[in-house]
BALOBA-1460 file (C-alpha; in Angstrom, 3 decimals):
// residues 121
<rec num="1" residu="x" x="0.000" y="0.000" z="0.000"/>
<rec num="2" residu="x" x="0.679" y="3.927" z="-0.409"/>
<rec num="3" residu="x" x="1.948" y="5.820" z="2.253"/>
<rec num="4" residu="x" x="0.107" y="8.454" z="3.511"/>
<rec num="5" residu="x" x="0.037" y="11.988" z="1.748"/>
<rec num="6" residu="x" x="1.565" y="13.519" z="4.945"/>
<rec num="7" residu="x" x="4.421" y="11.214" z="4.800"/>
<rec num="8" residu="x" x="4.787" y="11.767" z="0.786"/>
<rec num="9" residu="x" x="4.701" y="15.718" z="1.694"/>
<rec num="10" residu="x" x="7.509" y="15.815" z="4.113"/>
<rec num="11" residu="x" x="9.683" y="13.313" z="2.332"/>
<rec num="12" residu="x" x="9.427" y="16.249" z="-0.576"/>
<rec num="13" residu="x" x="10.208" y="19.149" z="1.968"/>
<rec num="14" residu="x" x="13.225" y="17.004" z="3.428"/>
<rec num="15" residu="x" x="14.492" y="16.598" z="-0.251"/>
<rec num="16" residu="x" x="14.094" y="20.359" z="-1.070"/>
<rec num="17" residu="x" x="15.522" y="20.912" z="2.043"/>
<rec num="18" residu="x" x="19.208" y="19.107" z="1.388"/>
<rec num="19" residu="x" x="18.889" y="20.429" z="-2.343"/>
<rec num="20" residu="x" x="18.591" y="23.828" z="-1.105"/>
<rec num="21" residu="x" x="21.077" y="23.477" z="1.995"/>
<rec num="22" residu="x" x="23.812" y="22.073" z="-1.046"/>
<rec num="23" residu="x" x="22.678" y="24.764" z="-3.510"/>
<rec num="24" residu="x" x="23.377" y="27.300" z="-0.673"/>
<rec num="25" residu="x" x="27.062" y="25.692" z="0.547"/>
<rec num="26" residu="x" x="27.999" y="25.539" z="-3.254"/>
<rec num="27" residu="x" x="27.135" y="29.378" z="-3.984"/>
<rec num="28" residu="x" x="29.225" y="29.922" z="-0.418"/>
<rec num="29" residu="x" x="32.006" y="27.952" z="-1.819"/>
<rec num="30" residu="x" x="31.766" y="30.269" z="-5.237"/>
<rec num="31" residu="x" x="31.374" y="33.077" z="-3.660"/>
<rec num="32" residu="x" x="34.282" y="32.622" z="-1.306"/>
<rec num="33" residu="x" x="37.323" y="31.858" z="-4.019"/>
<rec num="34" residu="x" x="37.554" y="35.550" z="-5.029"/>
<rec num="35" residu="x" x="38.498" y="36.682" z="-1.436"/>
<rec num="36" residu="x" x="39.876" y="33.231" z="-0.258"/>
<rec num="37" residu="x" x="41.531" y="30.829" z="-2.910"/>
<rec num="38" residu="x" x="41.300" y="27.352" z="-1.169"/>
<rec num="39" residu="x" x="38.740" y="25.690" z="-2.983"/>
<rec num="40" residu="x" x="41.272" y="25.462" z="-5.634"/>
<rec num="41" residu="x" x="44.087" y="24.192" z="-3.581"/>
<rec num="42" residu="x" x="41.649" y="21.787" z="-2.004"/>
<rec num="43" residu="x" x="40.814" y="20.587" z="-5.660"/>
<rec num="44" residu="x" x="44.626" y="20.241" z="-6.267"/>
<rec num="45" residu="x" x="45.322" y="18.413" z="-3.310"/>
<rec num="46" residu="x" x="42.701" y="16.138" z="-4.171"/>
<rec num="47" residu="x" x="44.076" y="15.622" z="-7.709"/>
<rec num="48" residu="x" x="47.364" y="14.929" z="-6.571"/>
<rec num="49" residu="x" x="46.091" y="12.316" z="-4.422"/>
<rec num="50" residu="x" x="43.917" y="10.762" z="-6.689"/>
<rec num="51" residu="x" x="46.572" y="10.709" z="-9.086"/>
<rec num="52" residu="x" x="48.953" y="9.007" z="-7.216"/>
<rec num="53" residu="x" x="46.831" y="5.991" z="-6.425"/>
<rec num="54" residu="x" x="45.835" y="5.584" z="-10.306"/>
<rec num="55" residu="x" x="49.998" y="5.680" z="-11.408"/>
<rec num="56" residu="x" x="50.022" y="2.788" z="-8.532"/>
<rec num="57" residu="x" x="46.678" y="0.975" z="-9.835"/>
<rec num="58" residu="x" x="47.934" y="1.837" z="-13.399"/>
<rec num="59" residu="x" x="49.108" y="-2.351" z="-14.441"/>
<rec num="60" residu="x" x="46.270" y="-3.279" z="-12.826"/>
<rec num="61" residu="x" x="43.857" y="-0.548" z="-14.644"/>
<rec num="62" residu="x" x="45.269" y="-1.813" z="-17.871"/>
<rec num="63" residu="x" x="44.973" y="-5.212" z="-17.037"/>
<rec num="64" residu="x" x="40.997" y="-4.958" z="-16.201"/>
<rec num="65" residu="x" x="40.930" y="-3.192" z="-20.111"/>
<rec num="66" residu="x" x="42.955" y="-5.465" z="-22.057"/>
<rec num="67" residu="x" x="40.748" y="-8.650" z="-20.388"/>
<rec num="68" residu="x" x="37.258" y="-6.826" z="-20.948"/>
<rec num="69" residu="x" x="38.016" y="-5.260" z="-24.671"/>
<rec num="70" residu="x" x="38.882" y="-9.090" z="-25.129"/>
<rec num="71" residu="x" x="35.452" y="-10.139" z="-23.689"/>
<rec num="72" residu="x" x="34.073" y="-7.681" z="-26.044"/>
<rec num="73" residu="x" x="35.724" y="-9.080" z="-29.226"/>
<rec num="74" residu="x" x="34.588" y="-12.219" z="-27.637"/>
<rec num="75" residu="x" x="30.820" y="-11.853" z="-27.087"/>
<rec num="76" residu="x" x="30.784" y="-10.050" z="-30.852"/>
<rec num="77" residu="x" x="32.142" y="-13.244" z="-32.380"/>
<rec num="78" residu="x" x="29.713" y="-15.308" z="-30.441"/>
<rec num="79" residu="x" x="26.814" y="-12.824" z="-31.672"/>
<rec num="80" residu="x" x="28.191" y="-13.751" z="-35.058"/>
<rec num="81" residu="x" x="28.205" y="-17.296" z="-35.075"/>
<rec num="82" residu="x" x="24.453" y="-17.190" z="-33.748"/>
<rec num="83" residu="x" x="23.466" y="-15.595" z="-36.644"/>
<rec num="84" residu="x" x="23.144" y="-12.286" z="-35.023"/>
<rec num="85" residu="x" x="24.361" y="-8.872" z="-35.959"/>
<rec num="86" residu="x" x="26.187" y="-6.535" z="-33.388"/>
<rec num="87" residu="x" x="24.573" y="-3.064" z="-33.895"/>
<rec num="88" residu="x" x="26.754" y="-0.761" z="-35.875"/>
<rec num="89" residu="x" x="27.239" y="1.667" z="-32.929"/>
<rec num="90" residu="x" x="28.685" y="-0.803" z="-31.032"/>
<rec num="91" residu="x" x="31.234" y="-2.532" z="-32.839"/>
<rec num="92" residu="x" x="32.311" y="0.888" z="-33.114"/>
<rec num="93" residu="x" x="32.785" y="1.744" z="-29.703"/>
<rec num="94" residu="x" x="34.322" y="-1.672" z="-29.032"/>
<rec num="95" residu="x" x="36.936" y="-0.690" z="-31.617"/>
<rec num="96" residu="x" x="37.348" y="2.901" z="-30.573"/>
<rec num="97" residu="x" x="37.689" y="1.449" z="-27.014"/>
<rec num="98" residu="x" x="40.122" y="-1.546" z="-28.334"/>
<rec num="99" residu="x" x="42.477" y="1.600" z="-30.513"/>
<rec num="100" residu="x" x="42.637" y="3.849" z="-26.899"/>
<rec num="101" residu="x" x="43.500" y="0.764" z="-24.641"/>
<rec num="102" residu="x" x="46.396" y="-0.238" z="-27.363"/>
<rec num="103" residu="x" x="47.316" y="3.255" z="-27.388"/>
<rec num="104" residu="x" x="47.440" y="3.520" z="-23.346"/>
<rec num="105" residu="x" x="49.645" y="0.367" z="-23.080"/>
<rec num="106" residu="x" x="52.278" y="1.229" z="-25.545"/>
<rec num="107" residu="x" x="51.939" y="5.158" z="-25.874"/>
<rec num="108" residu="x" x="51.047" y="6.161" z="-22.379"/>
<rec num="109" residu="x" x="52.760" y="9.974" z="-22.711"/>
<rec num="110" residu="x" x="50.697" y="9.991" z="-26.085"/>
<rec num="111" residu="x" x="47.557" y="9.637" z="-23.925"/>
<rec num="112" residu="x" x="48.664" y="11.755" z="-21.379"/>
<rec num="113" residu="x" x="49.890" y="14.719" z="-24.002"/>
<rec num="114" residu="x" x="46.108" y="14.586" z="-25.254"/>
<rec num="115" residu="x" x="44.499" y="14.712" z="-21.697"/>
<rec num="116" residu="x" x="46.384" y="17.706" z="-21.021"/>
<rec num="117" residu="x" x="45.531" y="19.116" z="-24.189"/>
<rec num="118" residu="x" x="42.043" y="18.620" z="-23.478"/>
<rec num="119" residu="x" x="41.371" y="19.952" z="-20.175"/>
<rec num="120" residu="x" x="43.761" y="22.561" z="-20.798"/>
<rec num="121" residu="x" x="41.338" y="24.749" z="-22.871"/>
Protein backbone atom coordinates (compact mmCIF):
# COMPACT_ATOMS: atom_id res chain seq x y z
CA UNK A 1 0.00 0.00 0.00
CA UNK A 2 0.68 3.93 -0.41
CA UNK A 3 1.95 5.82 2.25
CA UNK A 4 0.11 8.45 3.51
CA UNK A 5 0.04 11.99 1.75
CA UNK A 6 1.56 13.52 4.94
CA UNK A 7 4.42 11.21 4.80
CA UNK A 8 4.79 11.77 0.79
CA UNK A 9 4.70 15.72 1.69
CA UNK A 10 7.51 15.82 4.11
CA UNK A 11 9.68 13.31 2.33
CA UNK A 12 9.43 16.25 -0.58
CA UNK A 13 10.21 19.15 1.97
CA UNK A 14 13.23 17.00 3.43
CA UNK A 15 14.49 16.60 -0.25
CA UNK A 16 14.09 20.36 -1.07
CA UNK A 17 15.52 20.91 2.04
CA UNK A 18 19.21 19.11 1.39
CA UNK A 19 18.89 20.43 -2.34
CA UNK A 20 18.59 23.83 -1.11
CA UNK A 21 21.08 23.48 1.99
CA UNK A 22 23.81 22.07 -1.05
CA UNK A 23 22.68 24.76 -3.51
CA UNK A 24 23.38 27.30 -0.67
CA UNK A 25 27.06 25.69 0.55
CA UNK A 26 28.00 25.54 -3.25
CA UNK A 27 27.14 29.38 -3.98
CA UNK A 28 29.23 29.92 -0.42
CA UNK A 29 32.01 27.95 -1.82
CA UNK A 30 31.77 30.27 -5.24
CA UNK A 31 31.37 33.08 -3.66
CA UNK A 32 34.28 32.62 -1.31
CA UNK A 33 37.32 31.86 -4.02
CA UNK A 34 37.55 35.55 -5.03
CA UNK A 35 38.50 36.68 -1.44
CA UNK A 36 39.88 33.23 -0.26
CA UNK A 37 41.53 30.83 -2.91
CA UNK A 38 41.30 27.35 -1.17
CA UNK A 39 38.74 25.69 -2.98
CA UNK A 40 41.27 25.46 -5.63
CA UNK A 41 44.09 24.19 -3.58
CA UNK A 42 41.65 21.79 -2.00
CA UNK A 43 40.81 20.59 -5.66
CA UNK A 44 44.63 20.24 -6.27
CA UNK A 45 45.32 18.41 -3.31
CA UNK A 46 42.70 16.14 -4.17
CA UNK A 47 44.08 15.62 -7.71
CA UNK A 48 47.36 14.93 -6.57
CA UNK A 49 46.09 12.32 -4.42
CA UNK A 50 43.92 10.76 -6.69
CA UNK A 51 46.57 10.71 -9.09
CA UNK A 52 48.95 9.01 -7.22
CA UNK A 53 46.83 5.99 -6.42
CA UNK A 54 45.84 5.58 -10.31
CA UNK A 55 50.00 5.68 -11.41
CA UNK A 56 50.02 2.79 -8.53
CA UNK A 57 46.68 0.98 -9.83
CA UNK A 58 47.93 1.84 -13.40
CA UNK A 59 49.11 -2.35 -14.44
CA UNK A 60 46.27 -3.28 -12.83
CA UNK A 61 43.86 -0.55 -14.64
CA UNK A 62 45.27 -1.81 -17.87
CA UNK A 63 44.97 -5.21 -17.04
CA UNK A 64 41.00 -4.96 -16.20
CA UNK A 65 40.93 -3.19 -20.11
CA UNK A 66 42.96 -5.47 -22.06
CA UNK A 67 40.75 -8.65 -20.39
CA UNK A 68 37.26 -6.83 -20.95
CA UNK A 69 38.02 -5.26 -24.67
CA UNK A 70 38.88 -9.09 -25.13
CA UNK A 71 35.45 -10.14 -23.69
CA UNK A 72 34.07 -7.68 -26.04
CA UNK A 73 35.72 -9.08 -29.23
CA UNK A 74 34.59 -12.22 -27.64
CA UNK A 75 30.82 -11.85 -27.09
CA UNK A 76 30.78 -10.05 -30.85
CA UNK A 77 32.14 -13.24 -32.38
CA UNK A 78 29.71 -15.31 -30.44
CA UNK A 79 26.81 -12.82 -31.67
CA UNK A 80 28.19 -13.75 -35.06
CA UNK A 81 28.21 -17.30 -35.08
CA UNK A 82 24.45 -17.19 -33.75
CA UNK A 83 23.47 -15.59 -36.64
CA UNK A 84 23.14 -12.29 -35.02
CA UNK A 85 24.36 -8.87 -35.96
CA UNK A 86 26.19 -6.53 -33.39
CA UNK A 87 24.57 -3.06 -33.89
CA UNK A 88 26.75 -0.76 -35.87
CA UNK A 89 27.24 1.67 -32.93
CA UNK A 90 28.69 -0.80 -31.03
CA UNK A 91 31.23 -2.53 -32.84
CA UNK A 92 32.31 0.89 -33.11
CA UNK A 93 32.79 1.74 -29.70
CA UNK A 94 34.32 -1.67 -29.03
CA UNK A 95 36.94 -0.69 -31.62
CA UNK A 96 37.35 2.90 -30.57
CA UNK A 97 37.69 1.45 -27.01
CA UNK A 98 40.12 -1.55 -28.33
CA UNK A 99 42.48 1.60 -30.51
CA UNK A 100 42.64 3.85 -26.90
CA UNK A 101 43.50 0.76 -24.64
CA UNK A 102 46.40 -0.24 -27.36
CA UNK A 103 47.32 3.25 -27.39
CA UNK A 104 47.44 3.52 -23.35
CA UNK A 105 49.65 0.37 -23.08
CA UNK A 106 52.28 1.23 -25.54
CA UNK A 107 51.94 5.16 -25.87
CA UNK A 108 51.05 6.16 -22.38
CA UNK A 109 52.76 9.97 -22.71
CA UNK A 110 50.70 9.99 -26.08
CA UNK A 111 47.56 9.64 -23.93
CA UNK A 112 48.66 11.76 -21.38
CA UNK A 113 49.89 14.72 -24.00
CA UNK A 114 46.11 14.59 -25.25
CA UNK A 115 44.50 14.71 -21.70
CA UNK A 116 46.38 17.71 -21.02
CA UNK A 117 45.53 19.12 -24.19
CA UNK A 118 42.04 18.62 -23.48
CA UNK A 119 41.37 19.95 -20.17
CA UNK A 120 43.76 22.56 -20.80
CA UNK A 121 41.34 24.75 -22.87
Amino acid sequence: MGAPASQNASRSDVTGSVITSLAALGSVLAASTCCLPLLPFVMAAGFAGGSAFLDAARPYLLAVSILLVAFGFYQARRARKCQRRPSLISSILLWVSAVFVVISVFFPQVMAGIAADLFAR
